[in-house]
C-alpha positions in Angstrom: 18.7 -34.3 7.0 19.0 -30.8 6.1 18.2 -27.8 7.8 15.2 -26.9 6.5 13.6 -30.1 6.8 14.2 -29.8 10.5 12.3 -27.0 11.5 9.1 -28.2 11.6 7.5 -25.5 14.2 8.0 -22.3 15.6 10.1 -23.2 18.4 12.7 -24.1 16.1 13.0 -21.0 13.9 12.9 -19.2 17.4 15.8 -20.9 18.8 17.8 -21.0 15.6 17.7 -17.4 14.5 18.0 -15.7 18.1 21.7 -17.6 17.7 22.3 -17.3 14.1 21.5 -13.6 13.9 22.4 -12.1 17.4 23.5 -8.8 16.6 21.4 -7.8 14.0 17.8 -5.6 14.7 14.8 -7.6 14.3 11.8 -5.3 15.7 11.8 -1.7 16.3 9.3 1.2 16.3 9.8 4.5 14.5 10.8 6.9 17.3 10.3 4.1 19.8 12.4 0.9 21.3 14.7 -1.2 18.4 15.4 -4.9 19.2 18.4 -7.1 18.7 17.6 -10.5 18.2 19.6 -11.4 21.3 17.3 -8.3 23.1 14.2 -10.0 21.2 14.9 -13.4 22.5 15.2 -12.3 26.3 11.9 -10.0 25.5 10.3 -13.5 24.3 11.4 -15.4 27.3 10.5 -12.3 30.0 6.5 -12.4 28.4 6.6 -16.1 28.8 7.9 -16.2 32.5 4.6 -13.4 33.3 2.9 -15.8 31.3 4.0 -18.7 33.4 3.5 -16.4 37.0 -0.1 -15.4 35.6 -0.6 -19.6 36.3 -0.6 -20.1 32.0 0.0 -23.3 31.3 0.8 -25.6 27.9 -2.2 -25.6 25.9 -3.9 -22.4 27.3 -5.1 -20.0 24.9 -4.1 -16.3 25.4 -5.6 -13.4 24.0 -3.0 -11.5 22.6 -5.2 -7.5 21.4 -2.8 -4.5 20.5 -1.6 -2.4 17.4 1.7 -3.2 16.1 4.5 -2.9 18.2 7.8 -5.1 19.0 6.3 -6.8 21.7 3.6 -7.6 19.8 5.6 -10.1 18.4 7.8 -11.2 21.4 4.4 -11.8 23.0 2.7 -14.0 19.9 6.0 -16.0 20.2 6.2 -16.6 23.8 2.6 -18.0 23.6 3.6 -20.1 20.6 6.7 -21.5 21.3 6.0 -22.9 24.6 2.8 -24.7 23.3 0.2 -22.1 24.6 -2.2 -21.0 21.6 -2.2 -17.2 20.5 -5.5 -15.7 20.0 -4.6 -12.2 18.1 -7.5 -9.9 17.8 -7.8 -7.2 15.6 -7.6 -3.5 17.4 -10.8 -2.1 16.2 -13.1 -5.1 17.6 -15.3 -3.7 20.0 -15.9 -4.6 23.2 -18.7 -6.6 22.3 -16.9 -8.3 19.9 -13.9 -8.8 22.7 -16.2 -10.0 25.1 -17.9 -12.8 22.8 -14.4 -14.2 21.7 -13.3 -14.8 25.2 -15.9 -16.6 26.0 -16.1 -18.8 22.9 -12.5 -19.3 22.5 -11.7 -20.2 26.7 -9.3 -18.5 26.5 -8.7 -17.3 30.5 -5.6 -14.8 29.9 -5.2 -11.4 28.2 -2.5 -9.5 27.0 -3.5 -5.9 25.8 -2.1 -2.6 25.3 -2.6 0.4 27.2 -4.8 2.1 24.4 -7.5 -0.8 24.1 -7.6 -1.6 27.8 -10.6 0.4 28.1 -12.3 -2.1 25.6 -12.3 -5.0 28.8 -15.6 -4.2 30.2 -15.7 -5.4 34.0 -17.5 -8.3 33.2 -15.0 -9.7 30.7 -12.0 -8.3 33.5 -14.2 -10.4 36.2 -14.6 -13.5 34.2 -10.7 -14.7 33.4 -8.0 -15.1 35.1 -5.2 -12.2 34.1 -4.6 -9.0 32.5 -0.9 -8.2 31.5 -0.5 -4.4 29.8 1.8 -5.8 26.9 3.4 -1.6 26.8 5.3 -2.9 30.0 4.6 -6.3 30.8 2.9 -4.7 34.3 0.1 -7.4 35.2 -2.9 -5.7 36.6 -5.1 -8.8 37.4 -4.0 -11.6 39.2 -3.8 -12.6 42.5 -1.2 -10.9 45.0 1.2 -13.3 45.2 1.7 -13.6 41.7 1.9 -9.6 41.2 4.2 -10.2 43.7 6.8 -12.4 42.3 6.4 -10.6 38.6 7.5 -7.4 40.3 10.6 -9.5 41.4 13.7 -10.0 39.2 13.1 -13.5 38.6 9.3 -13.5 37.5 8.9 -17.2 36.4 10.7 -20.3 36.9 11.3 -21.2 33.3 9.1 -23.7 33.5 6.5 -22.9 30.5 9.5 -21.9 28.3 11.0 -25.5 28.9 8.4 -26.8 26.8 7.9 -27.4 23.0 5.3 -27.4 20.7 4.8 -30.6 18.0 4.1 -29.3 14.2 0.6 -31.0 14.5 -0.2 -28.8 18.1 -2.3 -25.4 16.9 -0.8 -22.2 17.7 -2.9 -19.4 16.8 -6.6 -19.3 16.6 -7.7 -16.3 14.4 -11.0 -14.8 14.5 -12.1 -13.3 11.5 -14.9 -11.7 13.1 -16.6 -11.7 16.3 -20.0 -10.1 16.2 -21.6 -13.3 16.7 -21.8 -15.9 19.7 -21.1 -18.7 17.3 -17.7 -16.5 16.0 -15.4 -18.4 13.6 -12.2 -19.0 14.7 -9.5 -20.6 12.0 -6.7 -22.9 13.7 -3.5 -22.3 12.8 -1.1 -25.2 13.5 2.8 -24.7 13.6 3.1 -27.0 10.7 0.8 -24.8 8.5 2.5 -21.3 9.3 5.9 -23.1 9.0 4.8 -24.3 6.1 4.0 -21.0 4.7 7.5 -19.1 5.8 9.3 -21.9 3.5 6.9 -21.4 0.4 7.3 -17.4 1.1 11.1 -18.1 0.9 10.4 -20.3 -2.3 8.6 -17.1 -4.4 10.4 -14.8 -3.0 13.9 -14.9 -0.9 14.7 -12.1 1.6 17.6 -12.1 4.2 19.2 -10.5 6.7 19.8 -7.4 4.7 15.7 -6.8 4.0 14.4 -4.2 6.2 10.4 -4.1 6.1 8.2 -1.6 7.1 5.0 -2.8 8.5 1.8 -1.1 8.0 -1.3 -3.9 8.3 -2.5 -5.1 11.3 -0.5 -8.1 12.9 -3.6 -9.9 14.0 -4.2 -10.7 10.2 -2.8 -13.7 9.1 -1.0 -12.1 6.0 1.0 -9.3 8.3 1.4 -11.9 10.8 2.4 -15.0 8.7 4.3 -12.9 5.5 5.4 -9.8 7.3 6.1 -11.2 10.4 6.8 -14.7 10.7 8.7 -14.6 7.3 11.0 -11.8 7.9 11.9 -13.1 11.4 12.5 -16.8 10.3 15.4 -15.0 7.6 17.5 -12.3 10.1 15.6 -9.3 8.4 14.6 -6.4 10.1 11.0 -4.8 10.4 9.8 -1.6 11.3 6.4 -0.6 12.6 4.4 2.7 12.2 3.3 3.8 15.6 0.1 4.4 14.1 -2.0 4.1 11.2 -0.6 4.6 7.4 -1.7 8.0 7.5 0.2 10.2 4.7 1.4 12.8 7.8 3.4 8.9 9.1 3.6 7.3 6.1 5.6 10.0 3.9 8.3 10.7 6.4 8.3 7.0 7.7 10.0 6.1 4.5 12.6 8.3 4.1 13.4 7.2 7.8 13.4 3.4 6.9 14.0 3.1 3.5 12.2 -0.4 3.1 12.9 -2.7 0.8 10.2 -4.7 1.6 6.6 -4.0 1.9 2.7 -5.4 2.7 -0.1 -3.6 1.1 -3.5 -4.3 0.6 -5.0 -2.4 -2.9 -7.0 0.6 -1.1 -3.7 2.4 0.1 -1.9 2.1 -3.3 -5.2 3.0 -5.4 -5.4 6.1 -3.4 -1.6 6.9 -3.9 -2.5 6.9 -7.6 -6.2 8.2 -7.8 -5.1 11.3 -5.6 -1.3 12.2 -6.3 -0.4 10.4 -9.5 -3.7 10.7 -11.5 -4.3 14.6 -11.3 -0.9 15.9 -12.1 -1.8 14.4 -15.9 -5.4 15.5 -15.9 -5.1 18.8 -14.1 -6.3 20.5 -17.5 -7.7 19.4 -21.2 -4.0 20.2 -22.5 -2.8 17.4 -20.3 -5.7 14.9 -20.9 -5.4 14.7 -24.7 -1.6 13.8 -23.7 -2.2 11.4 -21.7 -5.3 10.1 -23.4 -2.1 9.1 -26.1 -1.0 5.6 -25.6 2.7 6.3 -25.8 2.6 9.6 -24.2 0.9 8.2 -20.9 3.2 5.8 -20.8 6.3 7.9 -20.7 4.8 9.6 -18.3 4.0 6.8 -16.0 7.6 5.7 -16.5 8.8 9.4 -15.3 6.1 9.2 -12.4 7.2 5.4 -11.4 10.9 7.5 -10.3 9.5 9.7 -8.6 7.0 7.0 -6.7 10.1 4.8 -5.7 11.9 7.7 -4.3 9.1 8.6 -2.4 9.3 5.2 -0.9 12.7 5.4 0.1 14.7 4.4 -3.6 15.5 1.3 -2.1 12.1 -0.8 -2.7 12.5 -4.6 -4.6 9.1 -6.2 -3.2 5.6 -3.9 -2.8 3.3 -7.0 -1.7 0.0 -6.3 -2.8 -3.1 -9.0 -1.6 -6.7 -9.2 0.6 -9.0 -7.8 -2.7 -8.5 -7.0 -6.1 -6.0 -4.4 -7.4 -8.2 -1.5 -9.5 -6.9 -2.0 -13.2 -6.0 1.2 -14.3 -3.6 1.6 -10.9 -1.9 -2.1 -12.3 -1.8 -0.6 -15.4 0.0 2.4 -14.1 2.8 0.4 -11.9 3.0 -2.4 -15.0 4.6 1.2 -17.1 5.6 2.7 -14.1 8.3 -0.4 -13.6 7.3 -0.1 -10.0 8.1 -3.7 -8.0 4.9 -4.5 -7.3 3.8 -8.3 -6.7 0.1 -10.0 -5.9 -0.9 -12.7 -3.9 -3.9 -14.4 -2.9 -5.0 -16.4 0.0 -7.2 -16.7 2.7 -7.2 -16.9 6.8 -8.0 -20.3 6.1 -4.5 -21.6 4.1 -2.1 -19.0 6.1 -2.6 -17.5 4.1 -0.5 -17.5 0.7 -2.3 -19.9 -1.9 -0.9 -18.1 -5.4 1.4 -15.1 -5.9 3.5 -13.4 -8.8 6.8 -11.6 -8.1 7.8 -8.0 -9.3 8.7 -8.1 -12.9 6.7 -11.5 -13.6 2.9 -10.6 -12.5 0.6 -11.3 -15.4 -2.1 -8.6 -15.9 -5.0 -8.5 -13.6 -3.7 -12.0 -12.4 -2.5 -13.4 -9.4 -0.1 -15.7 -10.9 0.2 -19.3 -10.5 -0.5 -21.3 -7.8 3.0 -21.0 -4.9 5.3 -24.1 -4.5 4.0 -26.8 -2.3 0.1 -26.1 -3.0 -2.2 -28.1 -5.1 -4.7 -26.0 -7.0 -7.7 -26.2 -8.8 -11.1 -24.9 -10.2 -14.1 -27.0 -9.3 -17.0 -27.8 -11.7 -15.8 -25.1 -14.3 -18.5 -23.5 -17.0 -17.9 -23.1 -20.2 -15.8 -20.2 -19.9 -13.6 -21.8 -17.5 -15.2 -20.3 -14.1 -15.6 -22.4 -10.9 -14.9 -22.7 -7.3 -11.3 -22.4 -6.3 -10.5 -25.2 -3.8 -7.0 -26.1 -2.5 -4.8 -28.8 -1.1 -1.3 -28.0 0.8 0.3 -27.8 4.1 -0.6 -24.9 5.0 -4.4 -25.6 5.2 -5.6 -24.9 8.6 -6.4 -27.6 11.4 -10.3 -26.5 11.3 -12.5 -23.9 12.8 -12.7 -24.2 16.6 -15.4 -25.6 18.0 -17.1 -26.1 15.5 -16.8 -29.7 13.9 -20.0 -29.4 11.2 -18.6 -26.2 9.9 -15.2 -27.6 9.4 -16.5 -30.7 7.2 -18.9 -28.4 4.9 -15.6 -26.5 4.0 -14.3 -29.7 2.1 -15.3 -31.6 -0.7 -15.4 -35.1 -0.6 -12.2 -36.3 -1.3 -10.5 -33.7 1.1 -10.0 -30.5 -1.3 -10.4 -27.2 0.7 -13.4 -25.1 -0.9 -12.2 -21.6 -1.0 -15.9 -20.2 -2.3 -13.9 -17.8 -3.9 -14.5 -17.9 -7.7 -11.9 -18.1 -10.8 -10.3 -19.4 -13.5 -6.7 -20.5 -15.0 -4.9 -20.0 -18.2 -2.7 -22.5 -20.1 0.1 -21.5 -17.9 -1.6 -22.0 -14.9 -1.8 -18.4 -13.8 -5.1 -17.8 -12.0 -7.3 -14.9 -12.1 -10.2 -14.7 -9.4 -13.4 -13.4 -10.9 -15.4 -12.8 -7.2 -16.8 -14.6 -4.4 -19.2 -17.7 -4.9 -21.7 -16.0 -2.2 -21.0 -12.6 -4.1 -22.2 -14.1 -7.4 -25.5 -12.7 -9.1 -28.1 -15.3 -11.2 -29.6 -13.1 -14.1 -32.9 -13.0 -15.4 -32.1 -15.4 -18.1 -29.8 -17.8 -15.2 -26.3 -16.4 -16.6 -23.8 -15.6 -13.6 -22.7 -11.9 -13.2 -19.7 -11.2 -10.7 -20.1 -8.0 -9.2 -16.6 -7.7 -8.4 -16.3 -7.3 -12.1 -18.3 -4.7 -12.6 -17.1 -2.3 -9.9 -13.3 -2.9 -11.5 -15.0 -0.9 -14.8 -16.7 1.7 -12.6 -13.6 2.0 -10.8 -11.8 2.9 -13.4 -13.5 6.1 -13.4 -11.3 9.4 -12.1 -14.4 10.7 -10.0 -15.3 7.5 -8.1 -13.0 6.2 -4.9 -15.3 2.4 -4.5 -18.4 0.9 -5.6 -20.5 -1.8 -4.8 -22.5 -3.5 -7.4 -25.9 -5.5 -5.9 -29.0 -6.7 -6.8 -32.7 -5.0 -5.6 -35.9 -5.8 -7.1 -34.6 -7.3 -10.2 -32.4 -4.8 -10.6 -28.7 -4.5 -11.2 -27.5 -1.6 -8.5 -24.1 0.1 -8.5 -23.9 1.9 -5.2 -20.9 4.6 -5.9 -18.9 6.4 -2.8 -17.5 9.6 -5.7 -14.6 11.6 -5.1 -16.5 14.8 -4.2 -13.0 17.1 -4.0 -12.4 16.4 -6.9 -15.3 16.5 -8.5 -15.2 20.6 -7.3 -12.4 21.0 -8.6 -13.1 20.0 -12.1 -16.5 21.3 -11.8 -14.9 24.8 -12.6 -13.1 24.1 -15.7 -16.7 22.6 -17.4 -18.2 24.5 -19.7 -22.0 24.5 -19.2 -21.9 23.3 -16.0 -23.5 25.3 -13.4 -23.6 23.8 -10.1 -22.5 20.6 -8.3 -25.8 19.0 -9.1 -25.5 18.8 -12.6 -22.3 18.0 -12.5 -23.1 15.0 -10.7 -26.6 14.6 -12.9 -23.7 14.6 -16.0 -21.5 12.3 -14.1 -23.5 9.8 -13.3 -25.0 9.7 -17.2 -21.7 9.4 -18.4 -20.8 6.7 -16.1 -23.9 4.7 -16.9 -22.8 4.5 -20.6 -19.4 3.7 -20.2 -19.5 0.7 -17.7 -22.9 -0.5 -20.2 -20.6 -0.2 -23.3 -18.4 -2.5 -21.3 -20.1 -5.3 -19.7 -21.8 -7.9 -21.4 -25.8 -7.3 -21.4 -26.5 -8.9 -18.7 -24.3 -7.1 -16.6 -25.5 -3.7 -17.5 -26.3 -1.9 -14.6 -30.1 0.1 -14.6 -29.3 2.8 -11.8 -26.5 4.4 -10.1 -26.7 5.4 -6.0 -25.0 7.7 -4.1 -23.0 6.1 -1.0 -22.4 9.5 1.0 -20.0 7.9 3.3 -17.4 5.3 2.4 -18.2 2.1 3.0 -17.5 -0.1 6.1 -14.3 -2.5 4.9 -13.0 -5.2 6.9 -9.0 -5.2 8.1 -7.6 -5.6 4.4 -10.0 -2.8 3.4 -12.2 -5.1 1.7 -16.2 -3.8 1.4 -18.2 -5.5 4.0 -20.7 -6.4 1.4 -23.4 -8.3 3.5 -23.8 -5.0 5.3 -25.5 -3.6 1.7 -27.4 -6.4 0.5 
């Protein structure tokens, strides 16, 4: 039997690599701690022996709530490896939100850091059974004895790390959301996210030489699984921001690292382009009828693309890009720029990693074909080849917890997984999502208008940073957040344009016939909106769009 085929969970990558790559750095912090693997190992074991003196035992579930940090994945390990189930919360859930996913999820530990330990109200502290401050592994909630022995040199007996997890057993529960009572939590079991390292290898190799700089949250399941899990399960080396990807962290953070792997979601590379690439070629009418030249704006995408990569260190090969569509003018840019950007697509549910395309072999404005080991296809197609996306593989989670009549509903009858994500393939299998099946728009005359469409035309657009299309009183909407710097900044080399006001009034006009001349008619949109604050986006910076309807 071959290696591969033997690691079937968690446990065994854990014990494997910790051996096989010893010497070599697996987690560190800019300007904080940097971790062997032999350092990581005994920093795994140490969070499982509190684990096992807080009274945590096989099965529990812990909540594991913290930015990124090198513990934070010692600590999702030494709840997975020893059987337990990992709960990882994203750091800007509330309170509220903390509170209902305790209770829902049972789970009776906590492991948070010292900057969202003020989010445990008393009640929550009250109700369950220990705190541990993951900074420093100091437990602050249990009872004394135990405090006691963790103070000790021997915290735990070993006893919880003795055990192993089967493939079958689920070891993370991830909450996409948690306003609710009834919150919907996606099991994770050690054969899917196992599963989804060895298809990540498949599309894409990495080694021990790959350093990765981390920027997403960990508690999402593409960070966690793909930046993470993958990197870890291969001897490479990854680096976390001790922040947010701010440009005054970012910038300097990759001369430091030098990556040559990285996670992105669209929002932070759009921006890259809309306000440092974009305005060096359109800073006056000279420059836009250059670049408005085919050829020209390529050459000068090419020159930027250099200048791009060294910004990123010079030593980039993979700039993952996934979680919402990718703005085609930016794609555009990167396709002529020959940076090494890839996409994927997924969802909590699968792992997340259901298609992908790497650097040099993305098809435009697709996501490529579906990735090794997943079955894939579109569900009651139209005419034009548009239908549900549903899925079959390994890594398709357990279910969601707790909640048995939810779980079914999410599959069709002969056991495909219904993504209600909407899109179509080509002849070579590539597949190219259109928008979400709850997202979609019934026209006057019963045709179906995708939004998501829509705002990728309006998008395009220098002055605008997002848009939401929606639907009011009959009425096609596009709700537009514009790029009001720059905006005053052109405003002054207009001609006949007197204040912001008009400018706008102009704008807007202009806008109106552009995306019009582009849609089909049915898609035309009757109004335009101001949105005079961006608009509230989940983890992956995706529009919560229920908020606006």
């Amino acid at each position: 039997m071959s290696e591969e085929k033997e690691i079937c969970t968690l446990r065994d990558i854990f014990d494997g690599n910790i051996q096989k790559y010893p010497d070599r750095t697996s987690f560190s912090q800019i300007k904080g701690e940097s971790l062997t693997y032999r350092e990581f190992g005994e920093r795994v074991r140490k969070i499982a022996s509190v684990l096992e003196t807080c009274g945590v035992e096989k099965g529990d579930k812990v909540i594991l709530f913290s930015g990124s940090m090198p513990n934070w994945p010692a600590a999702y390990l030494a709840i997975c490896i020893t059987g337990c189930v990992v709960v990882p919360l994203l750091p800007d859930f509330t309170a509220f939100e903390l509170a209902n996913i305790i209770e829902h999820s049972g789970a009776k530990d906590v492991l948070v850091s010292k900057k969202l330990y003020y989010k445990l109200s008393p009640s929550v502290f009250d109700s369950i059974r220990s705190v541990t401050v993951l900074d420093d592994l100091s437990i602050v909630k249990g009872n004394s004895d135990e405090m006691n022995v963790a103070r000790s040199d021997g915290y735990g007996t070993g006893v919880l790390m003795a055990g192993s997890p089967d493939q079958d057993d689920v070891a993370s529960i991830i909450y996409t959301s948690g306003t609710s009572g009834s919150s919907k939590g996606v099991m994770l079991t050690h054969r899917n996210l196992v599963s989804q390292v060895k298809m990540a290898y498949e599309l894409f190799p990495v080694d021990e030489n790959d350093v990765f700089l981390s920027i997403l949250p960990l508690s999402h399941a593409y960070e966690c699984s793909i930046g993470m899990l993958y990197p870890f399960s291969r001897g490479s080396s990854v680096v976390y921001l001790s922040g947010a990807p701010t440009p005054s962290l970012l910038m300097p953070a990759l001369q430091a690292v030098k990556p040559s792997i990285m996670l992105s979601v669209p929002l932070i590379v759009e921006k890259i382009y809309k306000n440092k690439v974009r305005p060096v070629f359109t800073k006056n009418f000279y420059m836009q009828f250059l670049y408005s030249i085919p050829l020209v704006r390529r050459m000068f995408h090419k020159v930027a693309g250099k200048k791009l990569l060294a910004m990123f260190g010079g030593n980039l090969r993979f700039f993952g890009i996934g979680g919402s569509k990718l703005d085609s003018m930016v794609e555009r840019f990167l396709v002529d720029a020959g940076f090494p950007y890839a996409i994927g697509y997924g969802l909590t549910e699968t792992a997340p990693l259901l298609a992908g395309a790497i650097p040099g072999k993305v098809p435009f404005r697709s996501t490529g074909p579906a990735i090794s080991g997943v079955d894939l296809k579109i569900l009651n197609p139209t005419a034009d080849g548009i239908g549900e996306i549903v899925v079959k593989g390994p890594n398709v989670m357990k279910g969601y917890y707790r909640d048995k009549v939810k779980t079914e509903s999410v599959y069709t009858e002969d056991g495909w997984f219904r993504t209600r994500d909407l899109g179509r393939l080509d002849k070579k299998g590539n597949l190219y999502i259109m928008g979400r099946v709850d997202n979609m728009i019934l026209g006057a005359s019963g045709e179906n208008i995708y939004p998501e469409e829509i705002e990728a035309v309006i998008n395009e657009n220098d002055y605008v940073v997002e848009s939401l299309v929606v639907k009011k009183k009959e009425k096609l909407i596009a709700m537009i957040y514009f790029n009001y710097d720059q905006i005053e900044s052109m405003h002054h080399l207009s001609d006949g344009v007197k204040s912001m006001a008009e400018k706008l009034r102009t704008l807007k006009d202009e806008l109106l016939e552009y995306v019009n001349s582009r849609v089909n008619k049915a898609s035309r949109i009757l109004e335009i909106q101001e949105q005079d604050v961006p608009f509230e986006k989940t983890a992956t910076q995706k529009i919560k769009r229920y908020l606006y309807k």
